[in-house]
NULUM-55642 format. One line per field, with one value per residue (C-alpha): residue number from 1; residue in three letters; x, y, z. Coordinates in Angstrom, 2 decimals. Layout:
% NULUM-55642
num NUM,...
residu Ala,...
x X,...
y Y,...
z Z,...
//
This chain:
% NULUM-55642
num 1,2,3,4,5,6,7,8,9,10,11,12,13,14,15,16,17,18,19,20,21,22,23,24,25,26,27,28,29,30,31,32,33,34,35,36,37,38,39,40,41,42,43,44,45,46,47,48,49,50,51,52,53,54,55,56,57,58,59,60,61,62,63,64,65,66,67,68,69,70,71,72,73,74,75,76,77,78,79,80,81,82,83,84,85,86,87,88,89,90,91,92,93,94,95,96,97,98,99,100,101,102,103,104,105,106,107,108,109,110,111,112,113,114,115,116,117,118,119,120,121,122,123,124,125,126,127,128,129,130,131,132,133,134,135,136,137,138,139,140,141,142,143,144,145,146,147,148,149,150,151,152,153,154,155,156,157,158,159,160,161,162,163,164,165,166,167,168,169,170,171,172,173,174,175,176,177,178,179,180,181,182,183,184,185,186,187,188,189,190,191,192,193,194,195,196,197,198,199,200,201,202,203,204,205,206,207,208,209,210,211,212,213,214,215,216,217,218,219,220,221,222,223,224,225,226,227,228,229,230,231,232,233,234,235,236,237,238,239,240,241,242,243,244,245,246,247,248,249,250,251,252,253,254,255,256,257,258,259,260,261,262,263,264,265,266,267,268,269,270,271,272,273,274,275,276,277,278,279,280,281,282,283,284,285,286,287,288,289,290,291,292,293,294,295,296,297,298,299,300,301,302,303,304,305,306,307,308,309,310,311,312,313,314,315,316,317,318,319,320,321,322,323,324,325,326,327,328,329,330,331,332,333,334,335,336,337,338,339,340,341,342,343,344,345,346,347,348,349,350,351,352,353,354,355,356,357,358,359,360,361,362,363,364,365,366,367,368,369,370,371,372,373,374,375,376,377,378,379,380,381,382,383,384,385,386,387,388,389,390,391,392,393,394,395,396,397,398,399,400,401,402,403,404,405,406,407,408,409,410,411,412,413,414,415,416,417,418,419,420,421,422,423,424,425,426,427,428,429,430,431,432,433,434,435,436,437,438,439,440,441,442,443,444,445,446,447,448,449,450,451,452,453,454,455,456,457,458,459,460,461,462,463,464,465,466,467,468,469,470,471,472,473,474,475,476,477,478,479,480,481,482,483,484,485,486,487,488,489,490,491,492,493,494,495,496,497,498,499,500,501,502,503,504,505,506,507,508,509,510,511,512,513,514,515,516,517,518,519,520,521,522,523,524,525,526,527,528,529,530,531,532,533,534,535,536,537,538,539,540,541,542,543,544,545,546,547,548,549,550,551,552,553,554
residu Unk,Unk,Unk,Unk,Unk,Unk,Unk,Unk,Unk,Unk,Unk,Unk,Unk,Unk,Unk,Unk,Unk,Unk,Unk,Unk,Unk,Unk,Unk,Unk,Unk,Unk,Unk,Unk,Unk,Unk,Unk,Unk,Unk,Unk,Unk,Unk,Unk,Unk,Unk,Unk,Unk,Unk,Unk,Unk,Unk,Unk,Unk,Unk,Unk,Unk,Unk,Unk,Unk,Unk,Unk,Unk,Unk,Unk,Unk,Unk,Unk,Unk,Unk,Unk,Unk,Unk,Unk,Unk,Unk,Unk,Unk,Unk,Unk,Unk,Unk,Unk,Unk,Unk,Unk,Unk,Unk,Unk,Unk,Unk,Unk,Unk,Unk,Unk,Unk,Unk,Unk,Unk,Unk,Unk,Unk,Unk,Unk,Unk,Unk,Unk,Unk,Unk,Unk,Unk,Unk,Unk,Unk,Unk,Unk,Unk,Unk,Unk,Unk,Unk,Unk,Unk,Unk,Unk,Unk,Unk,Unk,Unk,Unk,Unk,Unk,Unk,Unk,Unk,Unk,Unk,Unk,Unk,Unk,Unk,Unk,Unk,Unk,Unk,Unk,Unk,Unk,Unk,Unk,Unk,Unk,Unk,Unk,Unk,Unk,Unk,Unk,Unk,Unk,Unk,Unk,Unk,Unk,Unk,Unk,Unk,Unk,Unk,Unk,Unk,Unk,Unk,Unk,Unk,Unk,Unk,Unk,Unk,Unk,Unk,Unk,Unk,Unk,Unk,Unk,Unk,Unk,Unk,Unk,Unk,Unk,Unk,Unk,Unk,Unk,Unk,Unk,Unk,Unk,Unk,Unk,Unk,Unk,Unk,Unk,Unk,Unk,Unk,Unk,Unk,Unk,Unk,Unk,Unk,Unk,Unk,Unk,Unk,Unk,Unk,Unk,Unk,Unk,Unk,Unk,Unk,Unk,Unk,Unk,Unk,Unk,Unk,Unk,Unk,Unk,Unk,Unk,Unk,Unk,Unk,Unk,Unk,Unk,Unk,Unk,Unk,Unk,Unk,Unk,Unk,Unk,Unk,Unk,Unk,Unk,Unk,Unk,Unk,Unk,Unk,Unk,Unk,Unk,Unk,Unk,Unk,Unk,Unk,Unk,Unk,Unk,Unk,Unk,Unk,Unk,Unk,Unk,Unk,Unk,Unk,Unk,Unk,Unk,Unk,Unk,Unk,Unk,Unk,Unk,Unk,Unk,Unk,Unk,Unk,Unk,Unk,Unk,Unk,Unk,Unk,Unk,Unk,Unk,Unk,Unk,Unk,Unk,Unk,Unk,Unk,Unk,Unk,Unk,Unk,Unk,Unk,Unk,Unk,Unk,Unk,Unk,Unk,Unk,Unk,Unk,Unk,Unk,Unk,Unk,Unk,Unk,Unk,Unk,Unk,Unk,Unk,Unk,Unk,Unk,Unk,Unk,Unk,Unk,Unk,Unk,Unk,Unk,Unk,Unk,Unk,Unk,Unk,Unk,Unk,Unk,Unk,Unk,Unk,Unk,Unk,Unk,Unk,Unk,Unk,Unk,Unk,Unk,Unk,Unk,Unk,Unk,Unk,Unk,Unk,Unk,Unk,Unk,Unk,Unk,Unk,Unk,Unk,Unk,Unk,Unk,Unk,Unk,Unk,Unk,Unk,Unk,Unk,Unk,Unk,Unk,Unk,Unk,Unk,Unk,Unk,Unk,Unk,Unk,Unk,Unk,Unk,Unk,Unk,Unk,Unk,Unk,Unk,Unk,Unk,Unk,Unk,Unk,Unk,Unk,Unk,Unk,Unk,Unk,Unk,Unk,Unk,Unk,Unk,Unk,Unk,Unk,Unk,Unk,Unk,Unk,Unk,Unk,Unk,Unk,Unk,Unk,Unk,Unk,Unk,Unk,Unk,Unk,Unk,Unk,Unk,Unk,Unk,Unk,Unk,Unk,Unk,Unk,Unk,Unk,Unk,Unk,Unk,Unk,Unk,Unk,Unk,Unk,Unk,Unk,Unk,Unk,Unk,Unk,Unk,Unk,Unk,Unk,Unk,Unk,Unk,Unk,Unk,Unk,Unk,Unk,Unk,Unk,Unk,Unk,Unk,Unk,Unk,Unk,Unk,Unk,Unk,Unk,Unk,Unk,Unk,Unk,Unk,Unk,Unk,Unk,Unk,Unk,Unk,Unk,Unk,Unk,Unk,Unk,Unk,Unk,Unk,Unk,Unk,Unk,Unk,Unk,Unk,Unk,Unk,Unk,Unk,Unk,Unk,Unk,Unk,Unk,Unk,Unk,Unk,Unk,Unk,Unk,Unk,Unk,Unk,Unk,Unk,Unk,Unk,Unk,Unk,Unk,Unk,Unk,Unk,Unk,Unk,Unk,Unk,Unk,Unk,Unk,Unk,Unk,Unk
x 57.99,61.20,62.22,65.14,66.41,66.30,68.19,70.93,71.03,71.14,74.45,76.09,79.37,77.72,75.18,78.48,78.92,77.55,75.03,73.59,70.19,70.85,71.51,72.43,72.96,75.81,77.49,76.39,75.45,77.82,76.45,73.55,73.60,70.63,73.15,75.75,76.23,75.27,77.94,78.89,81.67,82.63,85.18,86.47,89.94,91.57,90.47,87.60,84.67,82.52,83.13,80.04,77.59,79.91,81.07,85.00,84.65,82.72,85.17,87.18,90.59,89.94,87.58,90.58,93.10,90.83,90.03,93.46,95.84,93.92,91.12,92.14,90.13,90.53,87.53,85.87,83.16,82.67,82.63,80.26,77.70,77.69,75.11,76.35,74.60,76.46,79.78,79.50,78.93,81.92,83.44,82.19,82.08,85.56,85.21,86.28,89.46,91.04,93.57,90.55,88.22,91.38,91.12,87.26,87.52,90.61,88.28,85.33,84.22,84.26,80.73,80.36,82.58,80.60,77.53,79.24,79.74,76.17,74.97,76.93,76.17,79.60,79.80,80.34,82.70,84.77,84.41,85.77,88.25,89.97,90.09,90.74,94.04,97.09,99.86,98.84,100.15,98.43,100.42,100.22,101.46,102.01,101.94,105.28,104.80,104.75,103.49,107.59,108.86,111.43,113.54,114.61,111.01,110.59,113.45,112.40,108.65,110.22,111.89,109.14,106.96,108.91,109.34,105.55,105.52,104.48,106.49,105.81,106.31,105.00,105.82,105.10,105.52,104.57,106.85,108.13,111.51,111.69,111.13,114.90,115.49,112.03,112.92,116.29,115.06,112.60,115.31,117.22,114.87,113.02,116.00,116.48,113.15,114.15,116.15,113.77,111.14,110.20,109.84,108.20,108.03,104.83,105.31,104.82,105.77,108.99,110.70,109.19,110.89,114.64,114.10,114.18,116.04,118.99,117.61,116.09,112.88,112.03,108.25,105.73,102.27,100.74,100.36,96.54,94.63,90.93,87.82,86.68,88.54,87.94,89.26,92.27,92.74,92.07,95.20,97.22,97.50,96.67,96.28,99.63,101.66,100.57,101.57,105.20,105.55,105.19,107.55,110.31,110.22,110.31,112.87,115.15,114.14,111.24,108.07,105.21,101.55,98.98,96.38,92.62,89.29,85.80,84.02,87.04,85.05,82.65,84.66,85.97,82.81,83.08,81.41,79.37,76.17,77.83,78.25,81.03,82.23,81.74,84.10,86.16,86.37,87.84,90.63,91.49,91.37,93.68,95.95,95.61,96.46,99.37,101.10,101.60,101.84,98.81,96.72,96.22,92.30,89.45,88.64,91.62,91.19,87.80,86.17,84.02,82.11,80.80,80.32,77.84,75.96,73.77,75.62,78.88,81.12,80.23,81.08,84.66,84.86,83.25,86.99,89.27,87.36,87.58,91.33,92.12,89.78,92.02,95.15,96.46,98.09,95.64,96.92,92.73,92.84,91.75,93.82,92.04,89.35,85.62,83.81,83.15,82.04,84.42,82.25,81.51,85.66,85.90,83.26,84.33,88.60,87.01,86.02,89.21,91.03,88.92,89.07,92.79,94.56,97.84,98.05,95.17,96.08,97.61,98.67,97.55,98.87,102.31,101.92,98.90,96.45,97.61,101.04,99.33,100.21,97.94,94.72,94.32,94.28,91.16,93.79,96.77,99.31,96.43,94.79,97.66,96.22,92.84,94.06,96.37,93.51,91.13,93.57,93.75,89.71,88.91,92.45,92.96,96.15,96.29,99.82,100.77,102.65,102.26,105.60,106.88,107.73,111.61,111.88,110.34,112.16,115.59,114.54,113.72,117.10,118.91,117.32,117.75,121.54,121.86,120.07,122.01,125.54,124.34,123.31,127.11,129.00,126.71,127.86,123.55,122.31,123.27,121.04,121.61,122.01,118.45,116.60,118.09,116.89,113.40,112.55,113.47,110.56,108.28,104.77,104.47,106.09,104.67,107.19,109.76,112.27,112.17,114.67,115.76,113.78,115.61,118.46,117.05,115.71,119.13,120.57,118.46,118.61,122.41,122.27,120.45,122.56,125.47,123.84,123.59,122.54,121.67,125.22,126.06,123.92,125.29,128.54,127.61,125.84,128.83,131.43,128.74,129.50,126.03,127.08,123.71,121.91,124.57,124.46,120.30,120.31,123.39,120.80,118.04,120.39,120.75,117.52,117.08,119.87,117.83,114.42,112.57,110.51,108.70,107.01,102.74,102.61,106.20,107.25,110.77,111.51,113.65,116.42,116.01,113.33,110.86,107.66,104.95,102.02,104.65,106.57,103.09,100.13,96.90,95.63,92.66,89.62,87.99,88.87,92.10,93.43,94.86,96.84,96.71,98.69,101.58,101.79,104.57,102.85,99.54,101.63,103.23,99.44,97.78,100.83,99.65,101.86,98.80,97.34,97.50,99.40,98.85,101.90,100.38,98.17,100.49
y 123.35,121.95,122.74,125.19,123.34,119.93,121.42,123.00,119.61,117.55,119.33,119.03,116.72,114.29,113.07,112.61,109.46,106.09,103.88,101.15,99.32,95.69,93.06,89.82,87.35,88.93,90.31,94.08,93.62,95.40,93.01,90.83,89.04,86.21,83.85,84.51,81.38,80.83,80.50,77.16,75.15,71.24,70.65,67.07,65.71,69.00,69.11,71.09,69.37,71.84,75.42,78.08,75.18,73.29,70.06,69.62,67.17,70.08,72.82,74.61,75.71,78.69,76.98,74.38,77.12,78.71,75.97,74.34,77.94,80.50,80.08,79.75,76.71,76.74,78.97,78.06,76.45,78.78,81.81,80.25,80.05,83.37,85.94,88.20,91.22,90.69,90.50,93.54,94.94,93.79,95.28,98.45,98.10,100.50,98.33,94.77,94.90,94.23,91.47,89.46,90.59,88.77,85.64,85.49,87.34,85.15,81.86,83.00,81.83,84.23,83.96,84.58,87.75,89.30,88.35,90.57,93.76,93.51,94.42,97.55,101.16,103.28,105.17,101.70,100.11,103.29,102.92,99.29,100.71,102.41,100.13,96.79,98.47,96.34,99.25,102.28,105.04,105.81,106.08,107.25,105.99,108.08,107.25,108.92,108.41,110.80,109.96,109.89,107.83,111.06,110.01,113.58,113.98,110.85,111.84,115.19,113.96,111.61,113.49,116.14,113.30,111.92,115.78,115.45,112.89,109.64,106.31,104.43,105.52,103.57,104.06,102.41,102.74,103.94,101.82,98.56,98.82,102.03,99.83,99.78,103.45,104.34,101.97,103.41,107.23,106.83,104.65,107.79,110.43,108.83,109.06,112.46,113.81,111.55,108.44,105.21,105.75,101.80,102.18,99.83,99.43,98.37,96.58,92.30,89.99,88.63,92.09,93.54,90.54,91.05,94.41,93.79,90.91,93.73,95.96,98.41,98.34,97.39,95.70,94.62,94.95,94.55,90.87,90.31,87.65,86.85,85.49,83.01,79.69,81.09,84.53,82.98,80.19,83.32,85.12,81.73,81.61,79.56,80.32,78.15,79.97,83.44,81.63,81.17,84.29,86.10,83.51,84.42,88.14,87.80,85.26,88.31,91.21,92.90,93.59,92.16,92.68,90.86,93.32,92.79,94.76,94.33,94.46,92.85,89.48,91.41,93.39,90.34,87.94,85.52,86.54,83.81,85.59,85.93,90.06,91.61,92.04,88.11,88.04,90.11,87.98,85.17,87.28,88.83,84.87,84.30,86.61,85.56,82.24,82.87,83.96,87.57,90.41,93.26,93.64,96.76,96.57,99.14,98.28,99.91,99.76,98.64,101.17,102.30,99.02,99.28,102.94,102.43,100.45,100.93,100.15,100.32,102.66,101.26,97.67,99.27,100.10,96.69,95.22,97.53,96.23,93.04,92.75,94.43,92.35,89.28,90.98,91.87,95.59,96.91,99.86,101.31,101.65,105.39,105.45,105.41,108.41,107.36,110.06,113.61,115.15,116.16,115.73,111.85,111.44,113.12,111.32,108.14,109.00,110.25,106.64,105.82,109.14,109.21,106.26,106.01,102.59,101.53,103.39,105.55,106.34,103.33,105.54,109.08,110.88,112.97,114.94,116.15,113.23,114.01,112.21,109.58,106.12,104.19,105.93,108.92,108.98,110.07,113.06,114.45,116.91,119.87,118.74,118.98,122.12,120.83,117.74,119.31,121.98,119.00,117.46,120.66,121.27,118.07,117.25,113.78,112.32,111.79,111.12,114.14,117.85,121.25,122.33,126.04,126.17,126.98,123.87,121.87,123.83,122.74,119.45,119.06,120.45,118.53,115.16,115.72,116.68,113.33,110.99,113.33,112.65,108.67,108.22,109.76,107.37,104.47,106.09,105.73,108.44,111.58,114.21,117.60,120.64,121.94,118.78,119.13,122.74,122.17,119.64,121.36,124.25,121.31,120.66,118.21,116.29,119.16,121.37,118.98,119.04,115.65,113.28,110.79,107.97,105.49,105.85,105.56,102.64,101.03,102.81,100.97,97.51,97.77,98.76,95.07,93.45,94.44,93.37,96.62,96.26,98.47,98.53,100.05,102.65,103.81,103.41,106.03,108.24,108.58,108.45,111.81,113.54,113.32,111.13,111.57,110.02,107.33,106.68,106.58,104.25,101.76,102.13,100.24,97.81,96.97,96.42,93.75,91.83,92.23,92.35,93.98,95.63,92.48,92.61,93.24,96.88,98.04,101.76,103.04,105.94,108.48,106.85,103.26,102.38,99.74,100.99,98.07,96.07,94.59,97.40,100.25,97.78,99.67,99.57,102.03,101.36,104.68,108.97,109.13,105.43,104.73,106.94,110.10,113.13,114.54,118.25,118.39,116.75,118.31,121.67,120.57,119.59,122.93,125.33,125.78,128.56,130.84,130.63,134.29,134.79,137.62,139.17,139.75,141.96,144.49
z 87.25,88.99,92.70,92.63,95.84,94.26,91.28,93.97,95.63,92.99,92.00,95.01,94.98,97.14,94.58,92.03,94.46,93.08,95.44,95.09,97.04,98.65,96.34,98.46,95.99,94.29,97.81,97.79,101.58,103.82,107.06,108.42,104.87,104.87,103.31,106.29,108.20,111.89,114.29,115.77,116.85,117.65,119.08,119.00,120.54,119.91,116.45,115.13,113.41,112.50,112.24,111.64,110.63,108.13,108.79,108.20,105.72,103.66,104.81,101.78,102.10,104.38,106.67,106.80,107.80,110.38,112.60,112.51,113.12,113.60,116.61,120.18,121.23,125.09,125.49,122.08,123.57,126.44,124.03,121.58,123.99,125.23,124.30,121.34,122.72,126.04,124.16,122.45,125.47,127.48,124.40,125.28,129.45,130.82,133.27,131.52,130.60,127.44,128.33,129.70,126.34,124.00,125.86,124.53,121.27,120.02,120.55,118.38,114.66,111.88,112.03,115.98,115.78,113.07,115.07,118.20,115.81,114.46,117.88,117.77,116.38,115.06,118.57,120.66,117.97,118.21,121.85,121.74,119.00,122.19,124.41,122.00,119.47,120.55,121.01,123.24,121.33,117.81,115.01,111.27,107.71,104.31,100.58,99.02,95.36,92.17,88.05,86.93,89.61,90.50,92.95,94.08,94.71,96.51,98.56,99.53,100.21,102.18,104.13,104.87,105.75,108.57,109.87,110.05,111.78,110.03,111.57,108.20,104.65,101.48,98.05,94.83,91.18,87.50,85.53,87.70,86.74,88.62,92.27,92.81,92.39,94.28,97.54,97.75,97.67,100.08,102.66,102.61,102.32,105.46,107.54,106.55,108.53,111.41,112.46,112.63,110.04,108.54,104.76,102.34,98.38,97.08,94.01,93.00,95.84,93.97,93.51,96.66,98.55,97.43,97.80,101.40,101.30,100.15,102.93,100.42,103.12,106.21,105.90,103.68,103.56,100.32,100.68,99.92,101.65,100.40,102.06,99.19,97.98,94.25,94.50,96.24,93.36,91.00,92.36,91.86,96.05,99.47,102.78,102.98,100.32,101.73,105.27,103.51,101.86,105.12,107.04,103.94,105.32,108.53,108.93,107.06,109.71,107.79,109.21,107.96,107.54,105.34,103.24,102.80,102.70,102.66,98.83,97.35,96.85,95.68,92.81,91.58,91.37,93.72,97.28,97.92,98.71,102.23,103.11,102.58,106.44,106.99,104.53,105.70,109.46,107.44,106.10,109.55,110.50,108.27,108.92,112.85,111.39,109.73,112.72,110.84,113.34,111.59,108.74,106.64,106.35,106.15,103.10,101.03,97.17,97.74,99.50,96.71,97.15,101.12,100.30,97.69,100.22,103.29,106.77,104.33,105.95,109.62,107.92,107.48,110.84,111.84,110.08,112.10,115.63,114.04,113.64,116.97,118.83,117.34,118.70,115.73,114.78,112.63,109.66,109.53,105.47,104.95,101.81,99.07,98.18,97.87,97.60,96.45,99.30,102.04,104.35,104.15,103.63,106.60,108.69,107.57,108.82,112.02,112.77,113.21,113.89,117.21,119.07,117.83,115.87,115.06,111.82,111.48,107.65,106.18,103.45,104.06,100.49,101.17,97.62,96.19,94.50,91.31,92.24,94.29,92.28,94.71,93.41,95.77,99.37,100.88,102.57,101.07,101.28,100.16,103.59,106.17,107.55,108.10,109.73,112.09,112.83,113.54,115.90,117.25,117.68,119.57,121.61,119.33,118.86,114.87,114.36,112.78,114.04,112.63,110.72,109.96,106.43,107.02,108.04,105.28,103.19,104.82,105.01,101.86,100.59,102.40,100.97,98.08,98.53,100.21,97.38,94.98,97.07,96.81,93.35,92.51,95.10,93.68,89.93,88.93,87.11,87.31,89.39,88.65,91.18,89.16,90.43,94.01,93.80,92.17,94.70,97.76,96.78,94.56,95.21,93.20,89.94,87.78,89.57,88.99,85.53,83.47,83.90,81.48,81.87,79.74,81.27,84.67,83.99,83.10,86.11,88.34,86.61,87.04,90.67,90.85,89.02,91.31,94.24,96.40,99.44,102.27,103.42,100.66,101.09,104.18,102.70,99.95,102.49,104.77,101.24,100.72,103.72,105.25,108.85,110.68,107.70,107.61,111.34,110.99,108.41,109.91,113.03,110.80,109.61,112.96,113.48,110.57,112.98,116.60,115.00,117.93,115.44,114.34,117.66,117.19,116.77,116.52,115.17,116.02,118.26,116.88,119.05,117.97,120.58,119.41,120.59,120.39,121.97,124.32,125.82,125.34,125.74,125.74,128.93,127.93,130.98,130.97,131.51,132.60,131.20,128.09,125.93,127.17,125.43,127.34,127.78,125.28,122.45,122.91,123.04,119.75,118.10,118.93,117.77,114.26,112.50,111.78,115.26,117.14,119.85,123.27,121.50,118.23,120.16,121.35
//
């Protein structure tokens, strides 16, 4: 005989998840790994000699970069010394603040930091979450991408995202020679929704850098840094070229973050025996090092890995802390799906969702999965409801508003009038009054008519070839009729000039106003410090459309 309620459990989605026991010697160790090194530090005439129990003449290439950019050494020694279990709590203590906390945390070894978050459970790193994210005011960042690379769709979704209230918008493609097309729908389609939305096009660094080098997009973030020599040498990179790359797009007015996650060692073969969050602390390093302003981390495209593991999910947390406590903006990953069971994706966004970061999604899926070109989100566009409602249910600040549908719906027309009004003043491809219609109502690209793809595709090779630029686009915009959209997108133009935005933290105001860890410093120390919501935005979380009103009752 079999138990009936093993049989019921043993179909429930949870158990469609894969896990795995502790296996050390190949990496599958979220933290605590026996083969992690000790932390230590020498310092020697302003050089260090020994970082985390290597000697420098033993150091590899990301040892090297460490100890000469990325650790502050005047309290090196000092901070070494202390006790872990003390740190983590100062972490945690309302009453230490966090500009005194940086001073410490920005002079620690890889090695020392990871010691620090091993003393901590998921409640106090959340708590130190709060207090240690560089800007104030939480934020929130969307995927905008569909299987045929429609650019009506991308438009509208674009457009409806920034109504929502997401301050970044990604996108990235099926076929790579639909980047130009892609960039250029969501640039408009952002500024649609609202003025001052910073858009990005995830494809390989060459293309992805004259994309906005023409002002096509305004940052970058898929630039992946790795916390082994070998998996660096595997993706043909150094800490130096990375270090270049990122100097290339900032010198030109882009924002710029760096992209890593704990298990990538591990998925491609090289971790070292050290855990994967150890691993992890040398990437953040990095990143620290190469004087970029953030880091999209929480794991990412990895997060199957540390969530097939014990302590794997906290790990991910363990990252976020990790990069904040280095004073870097931190996008929190959430945006890939791991698992089956809504509750553990759920659990594992609240982490972050909670205690508040920079970007608590960085990409949080604007269609339905099906359309999602960066493998799923762990929320999309099905879940909108539910996330708004959980905002709702425990007064958190997640980034996004409820929205009546009238207004989508206008919104969305009205993108894809204005990408249809471009494409004809740029003479690309045609898009037909059907498209503009379809995508104004679409859920998704199955709701959407073909387009010719070939054609396309020579479209948007030709629009490279003449060299259009983001001037142009406002050009077209205004030649279209459309003058708001033209004076939004002239208004991030602008901003390539001034470059306020690259500032630690930055997201634009709907009136041009760089909001960032400069001008909205979180100065979280306990109730009633920090970010707190004002009236009008908590009245704007907890008006959901199907909530009942006195009146209804008459």
């Amino acid at each position: 005989m079999k138990s009936k309620r093993f049989e019921v459990l043993s179909n429930k989605p949870v158990n469609k998840d894969g896990f795995v026991k502790e296996w050390p010697e190949v990496g599958l160790i979220a933290m605590n790994s026996p083969y992690d090194p000790k932390p230590s530090i020498k310092v020697v005439d302003g050089v260090v000699v020994e970082l985390d129990g290597r000697a420098r003449a033993d150091f590899d290439m990301i040892d090297q970069f460490i100890a000469d950019y990325a650790i502050d050494l005047k309290n090196a020694e000092k901070v070494m010394a202390m006790d872990s279990k003390k740190l983590a709590q100062m972490l945690v203590d309302i009453n230490v603040p966090r500009e005194d906390l940086v001073k410490l945390t920005t002079s620690m070894t890889p090695a020392k930091v990871v010691e620090v978050i091993g003393q901590m459970n998921v409640l106090e790193m959340m708590m130190a979450l709060t207090k240690m994210r560089a800007r104030k005011t939480p934020s929130n960042q969307c995927h905008v991408t569909n299987l045929r690379d429609n650019p009506v769709q991308i438009a509208a979704d674009a457009a409806e995202s920034s109504l929502r209230g997401f301050d970044e918008q990604e996108t990235t493609v099926g076929i790579v020679r639909y980047a130009p097309f892609n960039a250029l729908a969501l640039l408009v389609g952002s500024q649609v929704g609202r003025p001052g939305i910073l858009t990005q096009c995830a494809v390989e660094e060459a293309t992805e850098l004259v994309l906005g080098m023409r002002g096509l997009t305004a940052y970058a973030e898929t630039v992946s840094v790795y916390g082994t020599e070998q998996v660096f040498v595997d993706g043909d990179d150094t800490p130096w070229s990375k270090a270049f790359l990122a100097s290339a797009y900032a010198s030109r007015g882009l924002k710029m973050r760096y992209t890593s996650g704990t298990g990538s060692e591990v998925l491609m073969g090289n971790a070292e025996k050290r855990s994967m969050l150890y691993l992890e602390a040398r990437c953040i390093y990095i990143t620290k090092g190469a004087g970029v302003q953030g880091l999209q981390n929480g794991s990412i495209s990895c997060i199957g890995v540390p969530g097939a593991v014990p302590s794997g999910i906290r790990a991910v947390l363990g990252e976020n802390v990790i990069t904040s406590m280095l004073d870097l903006e931190v996008a929190s990953g959430n945006d890939q799906t791991f698992s089956h069971s809504d509750m553990r994706r759920t659990a594992r966004t609240l982490m972050q969702m909670i205690p508040g970061t920079d970007f608590i999604f960085s990409g949080y899926s604007a269609t339905p999965n099906y359309d999602n070109m960066f493998a799923g989100s762990n929320f999309d566009a099905e879940d909108y409801d539910d996330y708004n409602i959980l905002q709702r249910d425990l007064k958190v600040d997640g980034g996004l508003k409820p929205v009546r549908e009238e207004e989508v719906v206008k919104i969305r027309n009205k993108a894809a009038k204005v990408i249809q009004g471009v494409f004809r003043a740029l003479e690309l491809t045609e898009i037909t009054d059907e498209e503009v219609e379809a995508a104004t109502y679409a859920h998704g690209s199955k709701d959407m008519p073909e387009r010719n793809v070939v054609e396309d595709l020579k479209s948007a090779e030709n629009m490279m070839k003449r060299g259009i630029t983001g001037v142009d686009v406002v050009k077209a915009v205004k030649k279209a009729g459309y003058d708001d959209v033209a004076d939004s997108l002239l208004g991030m133009m602008k901003l390539r000039v001034s470059g306020d935005h690259l500032h630690t933290s930055a997201i634009i105001d709907s009136n041009f106003h760089v909001i960032s860890a400069v001008n909205d410093t979180n100065d979280y120390m306990g109730p009633g410090t920090g970010y707190q919501m004002s009236e009008e935005r908590w009245n704007e979380v907890k008006s959901i459309p199907n909530a009942l009103d006195a009146s209804d009752f008459e």
